[in-house]
Each structure stands twice: as C-alpha cells, then as structure tokens.
C-alpha positions as CSV (number, residue, x, y, z in Angstrom):
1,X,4.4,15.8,-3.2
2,X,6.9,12.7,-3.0
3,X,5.6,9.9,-4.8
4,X,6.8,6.2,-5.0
5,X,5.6,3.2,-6.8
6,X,6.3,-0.5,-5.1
7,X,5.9,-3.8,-7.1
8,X,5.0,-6.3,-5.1
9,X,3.6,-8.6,-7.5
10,X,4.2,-12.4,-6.7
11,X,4.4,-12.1,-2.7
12,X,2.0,-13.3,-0.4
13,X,0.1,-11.8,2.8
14,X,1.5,-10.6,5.1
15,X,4.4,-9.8,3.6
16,X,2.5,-7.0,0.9
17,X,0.7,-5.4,3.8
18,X,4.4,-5.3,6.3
19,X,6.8,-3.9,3.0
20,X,3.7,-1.2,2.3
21,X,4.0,-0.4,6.0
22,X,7.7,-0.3,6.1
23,X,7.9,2.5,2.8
24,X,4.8,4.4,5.1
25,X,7.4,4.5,7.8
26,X,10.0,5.6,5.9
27,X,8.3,8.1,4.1
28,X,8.2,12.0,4.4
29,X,4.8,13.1,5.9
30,X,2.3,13.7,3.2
31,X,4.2,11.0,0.5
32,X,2.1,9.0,-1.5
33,X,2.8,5.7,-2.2
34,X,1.5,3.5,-5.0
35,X,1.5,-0.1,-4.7
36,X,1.2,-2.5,-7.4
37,X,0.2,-6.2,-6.2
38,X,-1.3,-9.7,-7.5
39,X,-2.0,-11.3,-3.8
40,X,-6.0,-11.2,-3.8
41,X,-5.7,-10.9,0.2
42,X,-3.4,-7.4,-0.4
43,X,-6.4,-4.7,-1.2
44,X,-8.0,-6.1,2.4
45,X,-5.1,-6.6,4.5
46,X,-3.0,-3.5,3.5
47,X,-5.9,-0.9,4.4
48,X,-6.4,-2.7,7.4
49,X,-3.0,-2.2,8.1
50,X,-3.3,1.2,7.1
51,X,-6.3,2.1,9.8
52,X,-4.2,0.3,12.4
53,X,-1.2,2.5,11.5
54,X,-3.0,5.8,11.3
55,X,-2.2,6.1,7.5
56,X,-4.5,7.1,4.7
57,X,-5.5,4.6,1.6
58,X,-6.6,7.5,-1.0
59,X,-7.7,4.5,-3.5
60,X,-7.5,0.9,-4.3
61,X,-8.3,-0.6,-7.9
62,X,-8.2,-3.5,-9.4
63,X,-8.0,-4.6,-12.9
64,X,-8.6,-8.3,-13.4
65,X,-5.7,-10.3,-10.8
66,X,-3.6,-7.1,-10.5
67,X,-4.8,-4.5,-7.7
68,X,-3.2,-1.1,-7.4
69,X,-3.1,0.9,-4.1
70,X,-2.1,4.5,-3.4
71,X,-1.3,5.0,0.5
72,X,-0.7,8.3,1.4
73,X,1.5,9.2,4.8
74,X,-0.7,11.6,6.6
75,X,1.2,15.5,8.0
C-alpha cells in the first residue's frame, strides 16, 4: 500500500486541511497518508474535510502541540 508522510508543521487552517486534501486527490485509491501538524484547529478541520470529501481518517493522535493524522484514500 502507498504511503506518504506531509509536514505541515507551522501553517495555519485552512491551509492544513486544503494541502491534506490536495495529496487525497492526487493519491492512488487505497494510499495512506500521514500528516504531521502543529495548528490545534488541523485534527478538527482536516477530518471534517475528510467526511465532506468521502475519504477515510484511520487515526488522529496527538502528542503534546504536535498531532499526527493518517488519511487513507478509499478504493
């Protein structure tokens, strides 16, 4: 399965949530994508985005300021 990993530490809403949607896009069907952010509105606006879009969040974490998401392009 085709992974990639997207820093997007140090930009703010919207612009995590529109780049993750923009890698979704240009993903293969079933790739996963990991996304590594510090905006503290990312891990609620980028699965929102995510419903919207039809794609799947598989897990969000976060470990102190830094949040971590893995979005998965569904087949």
């Amino acid at each position: 399965m085709a992974q990639e990993e997207i820093d997007l530490r140090g930009l703010k809403c919207p612009l995590p949530a529109l780049m993750a949607r923009k890698h979704l896009r240009d993903a293969a069907f079933g790739a996963e994508i990991h996304i590594i952010t510090d905006d503290p509105m990312a891990p609620i606006d980028v699965p929102h985005m995510c419903r919207q879009e039809g794609y799947d969040v598989v897990a969000v974490t976060r470990d102190g300021d830094i949040a971590r998401m893995v979005l998965k392009r569904s087949a």
